[in-house]
C-alpha positions in Angstrom: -75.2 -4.1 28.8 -78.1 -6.3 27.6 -80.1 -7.5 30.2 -81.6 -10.3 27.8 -77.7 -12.6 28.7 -78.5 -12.8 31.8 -81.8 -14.0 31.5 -82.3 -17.4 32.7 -85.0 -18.7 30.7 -87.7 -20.9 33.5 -90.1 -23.9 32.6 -93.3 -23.2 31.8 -94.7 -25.1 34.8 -94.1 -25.0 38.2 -91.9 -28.6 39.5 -92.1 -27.7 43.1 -95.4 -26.9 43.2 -97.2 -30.7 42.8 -95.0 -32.5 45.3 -92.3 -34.1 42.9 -90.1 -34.9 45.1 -92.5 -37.4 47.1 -93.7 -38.4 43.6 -90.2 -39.5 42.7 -89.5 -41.4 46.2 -92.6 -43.5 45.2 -91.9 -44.3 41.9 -88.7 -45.0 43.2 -90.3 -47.4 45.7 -92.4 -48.8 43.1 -88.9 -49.4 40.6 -87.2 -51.0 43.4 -89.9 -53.7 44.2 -90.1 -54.1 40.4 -86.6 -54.3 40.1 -86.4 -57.3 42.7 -89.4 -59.5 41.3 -87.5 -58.9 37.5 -84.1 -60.2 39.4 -85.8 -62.6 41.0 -87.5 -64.2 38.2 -84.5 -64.2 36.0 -82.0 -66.3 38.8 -85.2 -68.2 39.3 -85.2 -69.3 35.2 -80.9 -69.8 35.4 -81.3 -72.1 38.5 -84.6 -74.1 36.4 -81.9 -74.1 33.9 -79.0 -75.3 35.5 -80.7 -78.1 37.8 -82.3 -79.6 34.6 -79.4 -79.7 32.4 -77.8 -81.5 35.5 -81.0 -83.9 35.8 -80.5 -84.5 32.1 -76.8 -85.9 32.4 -77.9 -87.9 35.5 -79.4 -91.1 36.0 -79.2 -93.9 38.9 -79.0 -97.7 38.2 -81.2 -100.0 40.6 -79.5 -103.4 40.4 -81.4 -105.9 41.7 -79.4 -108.9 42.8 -80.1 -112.4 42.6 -78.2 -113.5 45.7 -76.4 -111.4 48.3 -73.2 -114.0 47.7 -73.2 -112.7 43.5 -73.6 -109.0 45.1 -70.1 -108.5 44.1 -69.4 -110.0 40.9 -73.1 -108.8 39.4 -72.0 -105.8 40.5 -68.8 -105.4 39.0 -70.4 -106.8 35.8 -73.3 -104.3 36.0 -69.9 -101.4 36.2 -68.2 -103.4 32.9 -71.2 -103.0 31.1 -72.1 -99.5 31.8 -68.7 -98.2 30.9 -68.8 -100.5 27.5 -72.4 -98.9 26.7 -71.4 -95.2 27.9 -67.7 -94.8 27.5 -67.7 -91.3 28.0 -69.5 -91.4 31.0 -68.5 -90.7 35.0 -70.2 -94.5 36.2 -69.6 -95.4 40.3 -71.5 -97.3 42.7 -73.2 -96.0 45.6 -72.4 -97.4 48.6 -74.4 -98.9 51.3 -74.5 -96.4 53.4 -75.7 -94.2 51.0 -78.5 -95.9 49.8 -79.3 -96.6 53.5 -79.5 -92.8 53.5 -81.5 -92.8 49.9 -84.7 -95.0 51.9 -84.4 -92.6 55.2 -87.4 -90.4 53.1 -89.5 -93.2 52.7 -89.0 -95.1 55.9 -88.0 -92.2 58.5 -85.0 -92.4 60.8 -84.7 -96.1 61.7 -82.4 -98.4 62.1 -82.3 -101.0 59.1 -81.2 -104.3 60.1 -77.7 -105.2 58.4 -78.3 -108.0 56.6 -81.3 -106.2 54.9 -81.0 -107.1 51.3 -80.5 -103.5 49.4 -80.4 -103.0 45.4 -76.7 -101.9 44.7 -77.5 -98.4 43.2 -75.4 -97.0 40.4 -74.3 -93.0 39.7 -74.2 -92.4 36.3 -73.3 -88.7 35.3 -73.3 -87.8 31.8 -71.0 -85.7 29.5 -73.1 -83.0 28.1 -73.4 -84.1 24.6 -74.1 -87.7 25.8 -77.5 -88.9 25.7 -78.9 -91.5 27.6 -81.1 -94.2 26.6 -82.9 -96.6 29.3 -83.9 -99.3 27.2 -80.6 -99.7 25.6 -78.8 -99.7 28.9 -81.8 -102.2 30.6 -81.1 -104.1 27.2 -77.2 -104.2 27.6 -77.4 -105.6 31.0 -80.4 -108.1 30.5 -77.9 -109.5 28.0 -75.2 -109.9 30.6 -78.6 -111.5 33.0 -78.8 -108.6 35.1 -82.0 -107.6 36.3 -82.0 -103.6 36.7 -84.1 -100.7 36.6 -83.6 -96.7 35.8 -84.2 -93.7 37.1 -83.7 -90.7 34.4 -84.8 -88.3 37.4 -86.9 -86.5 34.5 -89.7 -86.7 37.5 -87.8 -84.4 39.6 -86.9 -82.4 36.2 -90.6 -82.1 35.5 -91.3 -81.1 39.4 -88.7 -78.3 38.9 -89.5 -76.8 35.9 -93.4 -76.6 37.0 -92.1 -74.9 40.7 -90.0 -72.4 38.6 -92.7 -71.4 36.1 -95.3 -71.0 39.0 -92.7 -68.7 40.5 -91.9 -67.0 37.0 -95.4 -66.8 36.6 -95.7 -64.7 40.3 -92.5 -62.8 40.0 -94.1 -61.6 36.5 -98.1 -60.9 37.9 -96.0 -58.5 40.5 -94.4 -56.9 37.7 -97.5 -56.1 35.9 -99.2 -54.8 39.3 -96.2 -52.5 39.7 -96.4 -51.1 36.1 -101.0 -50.7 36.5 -100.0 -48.8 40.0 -97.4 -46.4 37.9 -100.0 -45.8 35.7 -102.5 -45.0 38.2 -99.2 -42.7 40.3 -98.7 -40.8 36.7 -102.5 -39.8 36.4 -103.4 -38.7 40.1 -100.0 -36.8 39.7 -101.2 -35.3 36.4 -104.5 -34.4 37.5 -102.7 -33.1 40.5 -100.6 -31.0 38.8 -103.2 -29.3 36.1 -105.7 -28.6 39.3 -102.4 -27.1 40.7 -101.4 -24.7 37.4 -104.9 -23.8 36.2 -103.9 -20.8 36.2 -100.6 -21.2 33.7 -102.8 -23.3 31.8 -105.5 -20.4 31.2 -103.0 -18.0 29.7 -101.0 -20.5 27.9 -104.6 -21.0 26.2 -105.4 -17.8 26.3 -102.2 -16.8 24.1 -103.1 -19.8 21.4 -101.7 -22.7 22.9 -103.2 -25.6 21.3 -103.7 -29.1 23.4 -100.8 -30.6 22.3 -98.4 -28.2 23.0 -100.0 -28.3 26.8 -99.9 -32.2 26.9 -96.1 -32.1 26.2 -95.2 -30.3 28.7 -96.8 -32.7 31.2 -95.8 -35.6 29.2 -92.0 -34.4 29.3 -92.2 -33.7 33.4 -94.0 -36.9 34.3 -91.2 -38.8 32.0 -88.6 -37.3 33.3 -89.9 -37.8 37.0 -90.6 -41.4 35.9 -86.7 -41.9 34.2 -85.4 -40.6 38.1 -87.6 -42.5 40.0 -87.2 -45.5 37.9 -83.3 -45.6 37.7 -83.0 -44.7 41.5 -85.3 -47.7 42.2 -83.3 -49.9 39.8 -80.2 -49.5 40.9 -81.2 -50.0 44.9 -82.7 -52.9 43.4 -79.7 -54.0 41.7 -77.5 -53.3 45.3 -80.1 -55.2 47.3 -80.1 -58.5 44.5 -76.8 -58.4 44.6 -75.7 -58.4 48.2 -78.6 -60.8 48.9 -76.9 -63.4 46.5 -73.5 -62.6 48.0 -75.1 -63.9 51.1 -77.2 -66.9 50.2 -73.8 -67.7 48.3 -71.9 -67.8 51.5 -74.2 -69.1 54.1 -75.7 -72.4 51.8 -74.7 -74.3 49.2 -78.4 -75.1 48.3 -78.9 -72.4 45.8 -75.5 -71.7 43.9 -77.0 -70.1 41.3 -79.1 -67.6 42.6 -77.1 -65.0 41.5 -77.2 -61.7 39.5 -75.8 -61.9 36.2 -74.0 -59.3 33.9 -77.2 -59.9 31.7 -79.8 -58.7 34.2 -78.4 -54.9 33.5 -80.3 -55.1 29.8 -83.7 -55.9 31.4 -83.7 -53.6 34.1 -82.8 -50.8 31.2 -86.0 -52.5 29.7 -87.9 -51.9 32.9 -86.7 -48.3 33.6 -87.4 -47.5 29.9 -91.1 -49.1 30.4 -91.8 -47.5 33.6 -90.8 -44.2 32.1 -92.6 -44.7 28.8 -96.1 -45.6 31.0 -95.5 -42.6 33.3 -95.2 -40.0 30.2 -98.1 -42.2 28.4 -100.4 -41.6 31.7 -99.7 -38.3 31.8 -100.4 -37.3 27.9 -103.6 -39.6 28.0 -104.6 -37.4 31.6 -104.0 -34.4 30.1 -105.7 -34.3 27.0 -108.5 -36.3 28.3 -108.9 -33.1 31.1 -107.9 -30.6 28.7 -111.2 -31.4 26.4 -113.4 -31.2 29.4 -112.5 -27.9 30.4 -112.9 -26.7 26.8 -116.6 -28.6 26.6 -117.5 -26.6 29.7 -115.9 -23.0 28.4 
């Protein structure tokens, strides 16, 4: 019988020998922070989203009466007027004890007498291909002698989109500190693992190997030490977004959105596939960089 079938043919160089298994576990680590900041920046950019399209269909109406006995009727002339100029449009008035609650920012948690004279405030909530125009509205009830004012709430819109890009802009500075740190990982490891197989190297070189063909073999272990690690990391990342969201979900109704979407699976592929590509890159760019030293010193 020929003994050649049962053969088991071995790689060239030695996986247990550099530590790969701790090597793994912290690019694993590594993948798993990653994967969190990438989450994290993404429901960061859907909530920006979604809390400025709302800002963008809402607006409040300050109407400032001329006597508390006309509050009424201006009022119900202000509501005529508003639903002749935006038809489509969800218009209601506020009442007083919500815009008592409205001034508790500004003046703290006192007691406001009750014949205080308030602006009636007006909610105006937008269809989403309505768009609102202050002038005009200002313009349609100066003609009806109402004296009002607007508030587009593109302040708070502005506030929110800056928060969420300085957030972005974190999440994103984390992300590139995680892939600099695989890089650095990939060389040590590299350098590691050529210190630790000299002596496969010297007779691969020895029998005509040519730099190349030494470099891929390191290039195809760190990758495919960086594809485990990465995808391990990933998908603990993925389980720890996800139940995290589940929670904030259930426990406050402040941040509905901060969620993980179906979408998110396409950029953590992009961030395993980056993470391995930089590990493999790291460890070709190590290799042949040590490789032409020890053939200046030979």
């Amino acid at each position: 019988m020929d003994n050649s079938e049962n053969t088991v043919s071995q790689p060239l160089l030695n996986t247990a020998a550099d530590n790969a298994r701790s090597l793994i576990i912290v690019l694993a680590i590594m993948s798993f922070l990653a994967a969190l900041a990438l989450l994290f920046s993404l429901s960061a950019d859907r909530l920006r989203n979604n809390w400025q399209g709302e800002l963008q269909r809402t607006a409040t109406v300050q109407l400032l009466v001329s006597s508390p006995d006309l509050r009424d009727a201006e009022t119900e002339t202000a509501l005529k007027t508003l639903r002749t100029v935006l038809p489509s449009a969800d218009i209601a008035p506020l009442g007083d004890v919500k815009s008592r609650e409205l001034l508790t920012p500004w003046l703290g948690n006192i007691d406001l007498p009750e014949d205080l004279p308030l602006p009636v405030l007006i909610s105006v909530k937008l269809e989403a291909d309505d768009m609102l125009s202050p002038p005009l509205i200002i313009t349609a009830l100066g003609e009806e002698g109402l004296i009002a004012e607007i508030d587009d709430h593109s302040r708070w819109s502005d506030q929110i989109g800056q928060s969420a890009r300085g957030l972005k802009a974190a999440a994103l500075a984390i992300l590139a500190l995680i892939f600099g740190a695989s890089i650095a990982v990939s060389a040590f490891a590299t350098q590691a693992a050529l210190s630790t197989q000299r002596d496969v190297i010297q007779v691969l070189v020895q029998v005509g190997a040519e730099d190349g063909f030494i470099a891929k073999l390191f290039i195809k272990q760190a990758g495919l030490r960086g594809l485990k690690g990465s995808v391990i990391g990933a998908a603990l990342g993925l389980v720890a977004a996800t139940a995290l969201s589940l929670r904030t979900a259930k426990d406050t109704a402040l941040l509905p959105d901060l969620n993980v979407n179906w979408t998110d699976s396409f950029y953590l592929i992009l961030m395993v596939a980056g993470l391995t590509l930089i590990c493999s890159a790291a460890a070709g760019f190590t290799t042949f960089r040590l490789l032409r030293r020890e053939r200046r010193r030979s």
